[in-house]
C-alpha positions as CSV (number, residue, x, y, z in Angstrom):
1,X,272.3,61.1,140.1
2,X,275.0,62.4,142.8
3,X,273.1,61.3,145.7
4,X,272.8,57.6,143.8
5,X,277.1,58.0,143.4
6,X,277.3,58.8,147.1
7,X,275.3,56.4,147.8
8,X,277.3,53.4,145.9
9,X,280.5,54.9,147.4
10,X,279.8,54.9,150.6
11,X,278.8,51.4,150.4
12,X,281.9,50.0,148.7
13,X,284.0,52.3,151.6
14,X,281.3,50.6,154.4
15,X,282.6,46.8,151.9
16,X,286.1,47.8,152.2
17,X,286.2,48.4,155.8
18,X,284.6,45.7,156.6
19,X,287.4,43.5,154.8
20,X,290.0,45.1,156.6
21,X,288.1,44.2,160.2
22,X,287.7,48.1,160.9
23,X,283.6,48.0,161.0
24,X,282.2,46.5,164.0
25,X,278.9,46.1,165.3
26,X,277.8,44.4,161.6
27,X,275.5,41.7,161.0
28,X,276.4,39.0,158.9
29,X,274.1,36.1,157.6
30,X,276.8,33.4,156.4
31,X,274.9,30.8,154.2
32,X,275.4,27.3,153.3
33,X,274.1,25.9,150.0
34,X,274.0,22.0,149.7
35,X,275.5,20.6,146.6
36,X,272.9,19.4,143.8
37,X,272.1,16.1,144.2
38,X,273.0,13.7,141.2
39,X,270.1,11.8,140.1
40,X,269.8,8.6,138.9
41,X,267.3,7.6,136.1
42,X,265.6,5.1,138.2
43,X,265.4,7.7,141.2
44,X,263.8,10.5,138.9
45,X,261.3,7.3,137.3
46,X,260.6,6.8,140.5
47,X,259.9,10.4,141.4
48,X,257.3,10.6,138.5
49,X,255.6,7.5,139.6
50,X,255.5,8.3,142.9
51,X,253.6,11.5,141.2
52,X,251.0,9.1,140.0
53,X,252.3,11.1,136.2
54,X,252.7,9.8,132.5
55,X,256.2,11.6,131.5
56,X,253.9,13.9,129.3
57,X,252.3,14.9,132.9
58,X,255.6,15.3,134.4
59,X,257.4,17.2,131.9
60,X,254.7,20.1,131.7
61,X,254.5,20.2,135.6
62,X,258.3,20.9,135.3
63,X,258.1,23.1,132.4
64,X,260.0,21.1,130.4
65,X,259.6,18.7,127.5
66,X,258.5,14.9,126.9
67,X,261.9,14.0,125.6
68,X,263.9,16.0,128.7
69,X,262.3,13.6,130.8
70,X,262.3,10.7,128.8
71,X,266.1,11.1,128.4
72,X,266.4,11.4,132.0
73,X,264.7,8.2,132.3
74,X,266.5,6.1,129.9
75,X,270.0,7.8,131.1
76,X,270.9,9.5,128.4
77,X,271.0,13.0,130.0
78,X,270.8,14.4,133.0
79,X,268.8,17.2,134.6
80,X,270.3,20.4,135.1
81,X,271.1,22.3,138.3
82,X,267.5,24.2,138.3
83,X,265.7,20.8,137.6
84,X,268.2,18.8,140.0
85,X,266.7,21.6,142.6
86,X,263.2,20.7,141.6
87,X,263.1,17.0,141.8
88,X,265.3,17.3,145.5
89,X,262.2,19.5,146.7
90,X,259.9,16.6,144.5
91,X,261.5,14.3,146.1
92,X,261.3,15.5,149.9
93,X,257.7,16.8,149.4
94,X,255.6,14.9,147.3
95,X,252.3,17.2,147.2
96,X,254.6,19.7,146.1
97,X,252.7,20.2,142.8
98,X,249.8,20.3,144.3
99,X,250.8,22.8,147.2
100,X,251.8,25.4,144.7
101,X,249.0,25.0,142.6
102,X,251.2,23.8,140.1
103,X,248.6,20.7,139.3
104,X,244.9,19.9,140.6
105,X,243.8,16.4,141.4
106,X,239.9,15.9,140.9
């Protein structure tokens, strides 16, 4: 357990120093998330279609349920930031489904 407390010390010190410009020699990956897109209901209809899906389809691809989609569709609500992800990669790779073994076409 005291080599774990070291550990965690030294690290905050090693977090500390660095704020204070005294560490040099220290990699840093700086990352840049895009926003979420916003999308519209005829977009994420479009989407689905595109799919070649009944909602029904689409919702259990997603993991969600036939009236999530249907209110996306009809405006009523709108997709969260985790399904706003989803239907950007959806909408940039269309055999994404399919790449992941999420679905199977026969």
């Amino acid at each position: 357990m005291n080599g774990l407390f070291e550990s965690i010390k030294q690290g905050l010190n090693e977090a500390i120093e660095y704020e204070q410009n005294k560490l040099t020699n220290v990699k840093v990956d700086k990352i840049s998330i895009k926003p979420l897109h916003i999308y519209s209901r005829t977009k994420i209809k479009e989407i689905r279609e595109r799919q070649k899906m009944t909602q029904k389809l689409f919702a259990q691809a997603l993991g969600v349920s036939v009236k999530t989609v249907e209110s996306w569709e009809t405006g009523t609500n709108k997709p969260s930031g985790s399904a706003s992800r989803l239907l950007e990669l959806l909408d940039n790779e269309n055999e994404l489904f399919e790449k992941c073994s999420i679905i199977a076409r026969t």
